[in-house]
C-alpha positions as CSV (number, residue, x, y, z in Angstrom):
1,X,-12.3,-30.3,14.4
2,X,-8.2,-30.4,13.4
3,X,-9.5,-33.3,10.9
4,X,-12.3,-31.6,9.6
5,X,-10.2,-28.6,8.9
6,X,-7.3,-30.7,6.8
7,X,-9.6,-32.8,5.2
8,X,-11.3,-28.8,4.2
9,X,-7.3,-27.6,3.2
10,X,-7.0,-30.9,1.2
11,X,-10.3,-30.8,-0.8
12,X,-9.9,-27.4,-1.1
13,X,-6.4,-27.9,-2.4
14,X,-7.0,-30.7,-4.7
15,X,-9.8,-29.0,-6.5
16,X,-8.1,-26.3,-7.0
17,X,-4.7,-28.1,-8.2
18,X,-7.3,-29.9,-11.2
19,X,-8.6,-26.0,-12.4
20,X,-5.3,-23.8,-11.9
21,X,-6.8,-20.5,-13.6
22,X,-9.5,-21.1,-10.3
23,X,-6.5,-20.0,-8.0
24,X,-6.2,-15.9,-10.0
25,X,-10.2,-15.9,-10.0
26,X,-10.4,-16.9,-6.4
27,X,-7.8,-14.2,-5.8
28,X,-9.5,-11.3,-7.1
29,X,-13.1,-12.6,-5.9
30,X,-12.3,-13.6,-2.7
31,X,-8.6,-13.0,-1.8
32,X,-9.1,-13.7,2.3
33,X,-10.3,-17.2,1.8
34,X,-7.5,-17.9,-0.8
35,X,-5.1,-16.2,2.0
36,X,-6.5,-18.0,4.7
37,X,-4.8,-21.8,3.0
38,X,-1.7,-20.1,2.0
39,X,1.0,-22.0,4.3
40,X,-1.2,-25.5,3.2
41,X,-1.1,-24.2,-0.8
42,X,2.2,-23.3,-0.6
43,X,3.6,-26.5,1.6
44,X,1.5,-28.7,-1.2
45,X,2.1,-27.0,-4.4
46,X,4.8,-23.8,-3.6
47,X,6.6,-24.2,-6.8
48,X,3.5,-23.6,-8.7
49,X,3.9,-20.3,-10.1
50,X,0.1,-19.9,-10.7
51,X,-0.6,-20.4,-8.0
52,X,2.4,-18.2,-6.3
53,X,1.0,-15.6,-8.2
54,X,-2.8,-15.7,-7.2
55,X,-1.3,-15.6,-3.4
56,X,0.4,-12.6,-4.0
57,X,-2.6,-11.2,-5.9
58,X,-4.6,-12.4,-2.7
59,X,-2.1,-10.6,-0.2
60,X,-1.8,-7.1,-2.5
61,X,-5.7,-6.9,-2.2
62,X,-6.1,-7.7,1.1
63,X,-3.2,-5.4,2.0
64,X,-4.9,-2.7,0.4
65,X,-8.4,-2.9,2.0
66,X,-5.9,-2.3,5.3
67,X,-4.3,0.3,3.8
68,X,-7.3,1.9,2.7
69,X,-9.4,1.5,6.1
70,X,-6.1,2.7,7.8
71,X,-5.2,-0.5,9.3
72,X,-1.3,0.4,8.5
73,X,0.1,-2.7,10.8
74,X,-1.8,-5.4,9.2
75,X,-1.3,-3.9,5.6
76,X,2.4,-3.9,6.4
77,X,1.9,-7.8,7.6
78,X,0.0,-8.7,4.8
79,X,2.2,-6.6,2.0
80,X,5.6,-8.6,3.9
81,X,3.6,-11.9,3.3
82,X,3.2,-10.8,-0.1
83,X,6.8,-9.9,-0.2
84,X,7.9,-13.3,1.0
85,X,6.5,-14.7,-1.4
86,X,7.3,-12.8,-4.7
87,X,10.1,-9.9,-3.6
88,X,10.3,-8.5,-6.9
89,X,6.7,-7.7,-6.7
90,X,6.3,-4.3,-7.4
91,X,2.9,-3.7,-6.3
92,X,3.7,-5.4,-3.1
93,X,6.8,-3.4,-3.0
94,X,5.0,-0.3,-3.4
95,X,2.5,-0.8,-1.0
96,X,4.7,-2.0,1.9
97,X,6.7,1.1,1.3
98,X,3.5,3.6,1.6
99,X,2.0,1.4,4.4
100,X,5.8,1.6,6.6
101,X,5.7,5.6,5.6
102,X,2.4,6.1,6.7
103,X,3.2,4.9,10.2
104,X,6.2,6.6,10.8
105,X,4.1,9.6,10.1
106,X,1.9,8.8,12.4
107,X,4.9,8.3,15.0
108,X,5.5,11.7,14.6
109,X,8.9,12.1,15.0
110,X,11.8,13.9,13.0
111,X,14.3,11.4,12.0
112,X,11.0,8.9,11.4
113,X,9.1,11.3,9.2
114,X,12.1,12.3,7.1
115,X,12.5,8.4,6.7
116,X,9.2,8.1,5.7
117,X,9.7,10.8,2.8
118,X,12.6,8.5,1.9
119,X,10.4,5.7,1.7
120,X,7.3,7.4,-0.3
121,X,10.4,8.2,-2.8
122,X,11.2,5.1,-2.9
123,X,7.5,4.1,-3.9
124,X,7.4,6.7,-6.7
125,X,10.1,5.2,-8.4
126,X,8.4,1.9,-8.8
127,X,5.3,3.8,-10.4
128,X,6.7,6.8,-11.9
129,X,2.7,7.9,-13.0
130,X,1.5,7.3,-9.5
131,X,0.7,10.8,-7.5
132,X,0.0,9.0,-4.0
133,X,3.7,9.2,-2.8
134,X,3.6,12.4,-3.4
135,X,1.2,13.3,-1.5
136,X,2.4,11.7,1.0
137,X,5.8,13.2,0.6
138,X,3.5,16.9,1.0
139,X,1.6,15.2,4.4
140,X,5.5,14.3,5.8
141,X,6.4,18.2,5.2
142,X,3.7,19.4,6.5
143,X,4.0,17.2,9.8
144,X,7.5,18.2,10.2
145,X,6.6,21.4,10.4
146,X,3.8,23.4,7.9
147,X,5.9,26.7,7.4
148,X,7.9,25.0,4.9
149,X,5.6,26.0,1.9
150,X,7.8,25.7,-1.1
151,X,8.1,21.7,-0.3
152,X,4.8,21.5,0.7
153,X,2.8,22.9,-2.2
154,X,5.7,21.7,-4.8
155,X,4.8,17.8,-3.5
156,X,1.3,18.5,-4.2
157,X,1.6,20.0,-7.5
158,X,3.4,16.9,-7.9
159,X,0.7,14.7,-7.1
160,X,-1.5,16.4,-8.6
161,X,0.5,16.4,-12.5
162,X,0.3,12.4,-12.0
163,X,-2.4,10.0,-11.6
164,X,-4.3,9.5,-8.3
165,X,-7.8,7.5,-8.1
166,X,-10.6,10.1,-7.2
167,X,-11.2,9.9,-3.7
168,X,-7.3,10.5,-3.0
169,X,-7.1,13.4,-5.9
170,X,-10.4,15.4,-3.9
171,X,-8.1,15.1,-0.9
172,X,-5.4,16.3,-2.2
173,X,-6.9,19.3,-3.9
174,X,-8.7,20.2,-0.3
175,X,-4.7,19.6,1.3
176,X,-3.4,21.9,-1.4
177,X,-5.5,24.6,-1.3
178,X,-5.2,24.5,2.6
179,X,-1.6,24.9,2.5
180,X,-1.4,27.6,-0.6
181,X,-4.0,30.0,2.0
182,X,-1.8,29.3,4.9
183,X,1.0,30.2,2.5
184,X,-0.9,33.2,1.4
185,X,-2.0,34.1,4.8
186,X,1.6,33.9,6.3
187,X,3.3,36.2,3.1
188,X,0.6,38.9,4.0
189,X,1.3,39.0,7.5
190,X,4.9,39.7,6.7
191,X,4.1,42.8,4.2
């Protein structure tokens, strides 16, 4: 089985060495089975930066479909992998930074969630135009404690001035106009 698997890595690696623009196609098409030869690729051809660059390709989607199915340990793994392999990567940057936020949300604690609000700033400066740490930054505020309005609805105004993909920007308009009733709700009571 061990020799049926290297002679695989080697074939694999070989054909792939002849037809280098294969490598970027394989990583968009099918990232996991590019990711799944990437100690052999990179122990056989690691100065290659083709082919460094389809692996990082490979790990940043891969990452992401963790990240999006909130899987935050392995998109954390995968974004480090990607890391490793290119650390000025700023996609891969970006996404380890959201992914390590998003669990220290979820930890729950004070000195982790205002951590994580320094990480999703962090983020935001690698993509200026991008709304998602942002609304991230609004989620943080609210878990630290939801009274704190002005932060809360100023990070999703934020968001909201920059670009998000759809299913994020429906989100945050439903967290938005949550927070501005609560808002609304607590000022009345106090009249």
């Amino acid at each position: 089985m061990a020799i049926k698997n290297s002679l695989f890595i080697i074939i694999f690696v070989q054909f792939f060495n002849c037809a280098g623009k294969n490598y970027k196609k394989l990583s968009i098409e099918n990232p996991t089975k590019l990711v799944a030869v990437q100690d052999s690729l990179l122990s056989v051809s690691g100065n290659n930066q083709r082919i460094r660059d389809a692996l990082v390709t490979a790990n940043n989607s891969v990452a992401k479909r963790y990240l999006n199915t909130g899987n935050l340990k392995l998109a954390v793994q995968q974004f480090n992998k990607s890391t490793s392999i290119d650390g000025d990567n700023k996609e891969s940057n970006f996404g380890l930074l959201i992914a390590e936020g998003r669990i220290l949300i979820k930890k729950g604690n004070k000195s982790g969630i205002w951590d994580a609000i320094e990480k999703f700033s962090r983020a935001s400066s690698l993509f200026p135009r991008n709304g998602e740490p942002f609304y991230w930054i609004a989620q943080s505020y609210t878990k630290l404690g939801d009274t704190e309005f002005d932060l809360i609805l100023e990070s999703y105004e934020k968001s909201l001035a920059l670009d998000l993909d759809e299913g994020l920007r429906l989100e945050v308009e439903k967290n938005y106009k949550i927070a501005k009733n609560r808002k609304s709700k607590l000022d009345s009571f106090w009249k």
